[in-house]
C-alpha positions in Angstrom: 25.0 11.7 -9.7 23.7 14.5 -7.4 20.5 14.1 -7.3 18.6 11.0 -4.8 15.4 9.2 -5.7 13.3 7.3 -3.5 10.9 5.5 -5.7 9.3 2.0 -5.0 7.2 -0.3 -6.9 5.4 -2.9 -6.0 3.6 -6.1 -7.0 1.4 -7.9 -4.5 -1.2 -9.4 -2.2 -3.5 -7.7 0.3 -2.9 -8.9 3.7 -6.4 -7.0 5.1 -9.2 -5.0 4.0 -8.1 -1.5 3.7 -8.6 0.5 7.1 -9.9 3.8 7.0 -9.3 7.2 8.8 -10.9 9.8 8.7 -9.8 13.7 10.2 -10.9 16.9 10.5 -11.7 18.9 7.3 -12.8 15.7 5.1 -9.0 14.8 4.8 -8.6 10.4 5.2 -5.9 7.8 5.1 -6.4 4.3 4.3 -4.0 1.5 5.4 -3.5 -1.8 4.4 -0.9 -4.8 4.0 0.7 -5.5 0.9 2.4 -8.9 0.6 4.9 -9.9 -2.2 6.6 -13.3 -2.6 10.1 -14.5 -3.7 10.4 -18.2 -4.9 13.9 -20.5 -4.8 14.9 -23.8 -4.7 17.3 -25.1 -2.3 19.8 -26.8 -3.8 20.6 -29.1 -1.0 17.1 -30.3 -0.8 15.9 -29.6 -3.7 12.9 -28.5 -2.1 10.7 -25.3 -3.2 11.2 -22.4 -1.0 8.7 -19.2 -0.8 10.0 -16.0 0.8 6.8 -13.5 2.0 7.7 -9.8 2.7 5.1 -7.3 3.9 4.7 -3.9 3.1 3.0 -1.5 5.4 0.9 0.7 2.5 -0.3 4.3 3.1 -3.1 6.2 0.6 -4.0 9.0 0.9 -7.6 11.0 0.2 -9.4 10.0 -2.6 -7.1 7.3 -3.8 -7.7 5.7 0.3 -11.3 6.1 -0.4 -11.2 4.2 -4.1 -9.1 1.6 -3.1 -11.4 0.9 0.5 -14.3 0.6 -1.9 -12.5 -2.2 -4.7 -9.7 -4.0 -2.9 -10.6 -6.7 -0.5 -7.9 -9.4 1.4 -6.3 -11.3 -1.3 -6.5 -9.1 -4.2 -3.8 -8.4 -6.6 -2.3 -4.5 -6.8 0.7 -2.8 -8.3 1.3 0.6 -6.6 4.0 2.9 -6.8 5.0 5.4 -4.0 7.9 6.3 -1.8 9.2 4.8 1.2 9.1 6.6 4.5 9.7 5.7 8.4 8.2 7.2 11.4 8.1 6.9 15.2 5.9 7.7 17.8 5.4 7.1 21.6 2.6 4.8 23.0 0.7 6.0 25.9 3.3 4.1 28.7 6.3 6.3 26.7 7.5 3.5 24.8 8.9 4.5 21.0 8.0 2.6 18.2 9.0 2.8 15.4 7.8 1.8 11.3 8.6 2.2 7.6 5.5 2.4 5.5 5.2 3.0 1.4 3.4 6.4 0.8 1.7 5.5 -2.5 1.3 7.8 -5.2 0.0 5.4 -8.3 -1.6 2.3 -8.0 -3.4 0.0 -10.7 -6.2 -2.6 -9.7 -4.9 -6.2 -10.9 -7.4 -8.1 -10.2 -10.2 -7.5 -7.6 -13.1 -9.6 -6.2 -15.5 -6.3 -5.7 -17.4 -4.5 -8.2 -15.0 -3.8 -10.5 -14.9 -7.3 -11.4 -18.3 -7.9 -12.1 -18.1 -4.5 -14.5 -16.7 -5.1 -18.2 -14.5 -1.7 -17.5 -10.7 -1.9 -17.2 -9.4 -1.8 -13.6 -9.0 1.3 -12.0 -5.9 3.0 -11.8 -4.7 6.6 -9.6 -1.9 8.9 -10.3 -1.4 11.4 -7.3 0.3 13.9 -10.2 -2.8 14.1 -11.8 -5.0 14.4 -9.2 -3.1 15.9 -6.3 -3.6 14.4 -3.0 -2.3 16.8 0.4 1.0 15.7 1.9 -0.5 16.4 5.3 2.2 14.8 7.5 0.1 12.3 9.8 -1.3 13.2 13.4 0.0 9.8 14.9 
């Protein structure tokens, strides 16, 4: 195969509210937690084990600015996007570094805001239909 892909998808939690910013030009980003589970049971205890990772979620534009006004901690999203790490230095020169998941598609699974209280299906957002800019971020 030639060719790469770097595709993710996603089923989980929201660890926070969805954290806006907002930059020159009307352009935004929206960042928020995403927490998914795994689920085992040791076999030497027999007891039931839960695994959580989080995810470090990016969104971009209008999709930042739908999802700030539905989601909430807690609720239920599958998003798909593409995973990509950056580093920076603080203030005091140290360099940090993370590796967040740019999404490009998302669909509402459940949500505790208006949405819910609507009879409409949830929400959903595909980036290839309504293009968001891939401004590379500031910080």
């Amino acid at each position: 195969m030639s060719g790469t892909l770097n595709k993710v998808m996603l089923i989980g939690h929201l660890g926070e509210d969805v954290k806006m910013h907002y930059f020159d030009g009307g352009n935004c980003i929206g960042r928020f937690p995403l927490a998914t589970n795994e689920t085992y049971i040791n076999k030497s205890t027999n007891e039931k084990i839960t695994s959580t990772e989080w995810h470090n979620l990016v969104v971009r534009n209008k999709a930042a600015e739908i999802c700030e006004k539905y989601l909430s901690k807690g609720d239920k999203i599958y998003v798909e996007g593409r995973i990509k790490s950056r580093q920076w230095q603080t203030e005091d020169g140290v360099t940090k570094y993370t590796t967040e998941i740019q999404v490009t598609e998302f669909t509402f699974l459940n949500v505790k805001k208006e949405i819910e209280s609507s009879r409409n299906a949830a929400p959903s957002y595909d980036a290839n239909q309504t293009p968001m800019p891939e401004n590379d971020m500031p910080f």
